[in-house]
Every structure is written in C-alpha cells, then in structure tokens.
C-alpha positions in Angstrom: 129.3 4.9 67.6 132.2 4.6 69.9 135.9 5.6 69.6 138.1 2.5 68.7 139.8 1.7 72.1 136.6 3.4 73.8 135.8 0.6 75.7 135.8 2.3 79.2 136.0 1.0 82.8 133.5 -2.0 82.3 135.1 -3.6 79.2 138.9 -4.1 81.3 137.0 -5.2 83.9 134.9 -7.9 82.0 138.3 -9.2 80.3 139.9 -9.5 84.0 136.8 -11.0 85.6 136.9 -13.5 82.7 140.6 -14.0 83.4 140.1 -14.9 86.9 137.3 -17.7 86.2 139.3 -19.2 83.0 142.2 -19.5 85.5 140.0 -20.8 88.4 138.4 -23.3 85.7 142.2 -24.3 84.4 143.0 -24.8 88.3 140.1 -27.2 88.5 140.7 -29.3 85.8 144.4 -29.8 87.0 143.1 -30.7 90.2 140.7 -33.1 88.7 143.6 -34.9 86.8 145.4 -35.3 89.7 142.1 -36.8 91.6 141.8 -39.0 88.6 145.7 -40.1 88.6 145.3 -41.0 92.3 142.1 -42.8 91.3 144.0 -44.6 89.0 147.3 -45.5 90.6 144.8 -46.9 93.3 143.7 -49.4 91.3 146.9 -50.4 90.4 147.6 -48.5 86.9 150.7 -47.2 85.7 149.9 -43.3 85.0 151.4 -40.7 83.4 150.1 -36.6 84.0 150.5 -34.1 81.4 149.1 -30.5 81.2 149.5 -29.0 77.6 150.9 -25.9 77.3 148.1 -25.6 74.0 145.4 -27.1 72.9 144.3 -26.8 69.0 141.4 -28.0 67.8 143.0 -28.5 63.8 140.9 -29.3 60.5 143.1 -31.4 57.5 143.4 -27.6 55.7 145.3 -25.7 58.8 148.4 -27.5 58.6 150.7 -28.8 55.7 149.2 -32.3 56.6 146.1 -33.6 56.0 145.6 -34.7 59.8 143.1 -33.4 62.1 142.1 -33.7 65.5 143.1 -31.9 68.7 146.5 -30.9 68.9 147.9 -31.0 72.1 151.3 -29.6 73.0 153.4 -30.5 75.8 156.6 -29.2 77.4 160.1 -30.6 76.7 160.2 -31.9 80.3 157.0 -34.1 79.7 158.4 -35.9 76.4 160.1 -38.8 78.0 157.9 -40.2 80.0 154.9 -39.7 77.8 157.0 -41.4 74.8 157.9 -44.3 77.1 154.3 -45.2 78.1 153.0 -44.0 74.4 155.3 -46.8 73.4 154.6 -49.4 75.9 150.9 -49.6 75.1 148.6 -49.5 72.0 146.0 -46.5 73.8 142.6 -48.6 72.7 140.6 -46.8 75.1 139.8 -43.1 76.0 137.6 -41.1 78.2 137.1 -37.4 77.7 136.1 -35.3 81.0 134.9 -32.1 79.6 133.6 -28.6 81.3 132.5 -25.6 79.1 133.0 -22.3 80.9 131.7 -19.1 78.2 133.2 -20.1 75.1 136.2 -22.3 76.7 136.3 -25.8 77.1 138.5 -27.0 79.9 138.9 -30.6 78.6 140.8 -33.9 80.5 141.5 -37.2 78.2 142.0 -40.4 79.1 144.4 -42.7 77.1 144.3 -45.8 78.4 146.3 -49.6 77.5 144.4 -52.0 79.7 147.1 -54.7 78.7 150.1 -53.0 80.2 147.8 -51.3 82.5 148.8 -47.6 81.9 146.8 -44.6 81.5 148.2 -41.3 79.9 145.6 -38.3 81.4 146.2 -35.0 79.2 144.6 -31.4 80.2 143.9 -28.9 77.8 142.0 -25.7 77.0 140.5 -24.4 73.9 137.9 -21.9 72.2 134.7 -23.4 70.6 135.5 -21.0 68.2 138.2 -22.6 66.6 136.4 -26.2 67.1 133.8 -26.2 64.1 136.2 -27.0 61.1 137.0 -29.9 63.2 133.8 -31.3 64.2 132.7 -30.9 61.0 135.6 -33.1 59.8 135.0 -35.7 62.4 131.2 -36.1 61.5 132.0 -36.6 57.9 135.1 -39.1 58.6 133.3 -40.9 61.6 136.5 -40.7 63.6 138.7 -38.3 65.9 142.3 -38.0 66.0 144.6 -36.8 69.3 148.2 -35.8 68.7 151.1 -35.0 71.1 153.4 -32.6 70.1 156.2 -30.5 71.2 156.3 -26.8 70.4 158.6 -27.6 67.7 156.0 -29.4 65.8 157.7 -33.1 66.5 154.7 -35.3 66.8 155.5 -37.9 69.5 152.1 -39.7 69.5 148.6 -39.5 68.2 145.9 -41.6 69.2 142.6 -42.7 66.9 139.1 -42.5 68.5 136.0 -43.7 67.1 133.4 -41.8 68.7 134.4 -38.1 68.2 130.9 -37.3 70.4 133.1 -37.9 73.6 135.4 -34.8 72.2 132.1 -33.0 71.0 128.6 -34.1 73.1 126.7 -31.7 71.0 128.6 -31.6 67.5 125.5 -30.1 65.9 126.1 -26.7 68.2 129.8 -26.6 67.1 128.4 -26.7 63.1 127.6 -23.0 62.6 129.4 -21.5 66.1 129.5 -18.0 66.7 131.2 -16.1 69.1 129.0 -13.0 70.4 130.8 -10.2 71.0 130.1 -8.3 74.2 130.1 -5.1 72.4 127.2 -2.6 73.5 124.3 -1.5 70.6 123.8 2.0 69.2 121.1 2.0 71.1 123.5 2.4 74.4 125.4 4.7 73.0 122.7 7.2 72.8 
C-alpha cells in the first residue's frame, strides 16, 4: 500500500494534463458564447455576456434556503448590466449548450425575452459530482431553477425552467454518480 503523498511522477502529471484540457475546454466554451452573442446581435437581439466566476449545482438542504438549482456567480463588474436586462424582460425561454469533459461539465445558458428581444448568455463550470442532489430534486419537483449571484450571496435574478432535462440530458446517470478515483490497485503496487 503506498505512502500517503506517494503519488510519484505520473500522478502530478495526470492533475496538470487534466489542467490543461479543463482550461482548453473553459476557453472553448467562452469562445462559443461569444459566437453565440454575435449570432444573436445579428439577428437583431439585445445581448448581454457573462462568465461566472462559479458554478454550483445546489439542492434545497445546502443553503439556509429552500432553493435549488444552479448557482451561478458573477463578478461585481457584470451586476449592472445583467440587472438592467434581468429587469427589462420576463426570461420565458432558455437554451442550455452543454459539453462534458471527464467529470466536468462546461455548460452555456441561454435566457432569452423574445418581447424586448434580449438574450442573457451565462458560462459556467461544474463537477457531476456535486450535481446528483440536484437532479434528484428537479425530477421529483418537475422544474429547474437558475440564480445569479454575487460572491456576497446577493441574489440579483433567478430564472424558472420547466424541463430540467436541458440542464441534465441524462438525469438517470447523475442519480447514483460516482467519481472514480485514479488511484492504482494493490495489485500495482506489488
């Protein structure tokens, strides 16, 4: 059995290969939202471009609310302009652009207020492994929730959504999630 912290050569350079494609895949999905935004504004849409500085899947029991749904938070310098078109429009429609890379999703939602013609895009990042209290609150409520926060926890939008499936394609494989270790067996060891 090994030596806590006997990880060796291979395990520093799995965590800074994995580094390097979680960074590549965060790159992409910015570049995506701007594609999208450009998309958009082409078609004559008032948009807004936000990239959370955290994303948190949260189930009704993390928090000392009862709300659930992802969590995302933004910086300070993004507040005013998402809380003028959050208040401008009533958000009935969302798309969620999603790409899972290991046990990361890289994830790009739509918000959009076809009446005032504005679209808020959001890009965020989470583990699956924090995702199945969640999905498992969705099934059972039939509905998904999306809040905009500031680090200091002052909510300055959340959005309902009726299909939490667009959040969760699969939920089923989020149910009973486990994250596998990539730790070696006795059996290499000897």
């Amino acid at each position: 059995m090994p030596e806590a912290g006997d990880e060796g050569p291979d395990y520093a350079e799995r965590i800074a290969a994995n580094a390097d494609v979680e960074k590549d895949a965060w790159q992409r999905t910015l570049d995506d939202m701007e594609a999208t935004a450009e998309e958009l504004e082409a078609e004559g849409w008032d948009v807004v471009t936000i990239p959370a500085s955290h994303t948190a899947p949260e189930h009704p029991e993390a928090g000392e609310s009862d709300r659930f749904g992802f969590v995302y938070v933004i910086p300070d310098n993004y507040v005013d302009e998402f809380t003028e078109a959050f208040e401008a429009g009533s958000f009935p429609k969302y798309r969620v652009y999603r790409n899972e890379m290991g046990s990361r999703v890289f994830q790009l939602t739509e918000f959009l207020d076809p009446e005032s013609e504005t679209v808020i895009l959001v890009a965020g990042t989470y583990e699956m492994m924090h995702a199945p209290a969640l999905v498992k609150t969705a099934m059972r409520e039939d509905e998904m929730y999306s809040h905009v926060q500031t680090l200091d926890e002052t909510v300055h939008g959340s959005f309902r959504h009726d299909d939490y499936e667009k959040f969760f394609p699969d939920p089923q494989r989020y149910e009973d999630y486990v994250v596998e270790a990539n730790v070696g067996d006795d059996e290499d060891e000897a």
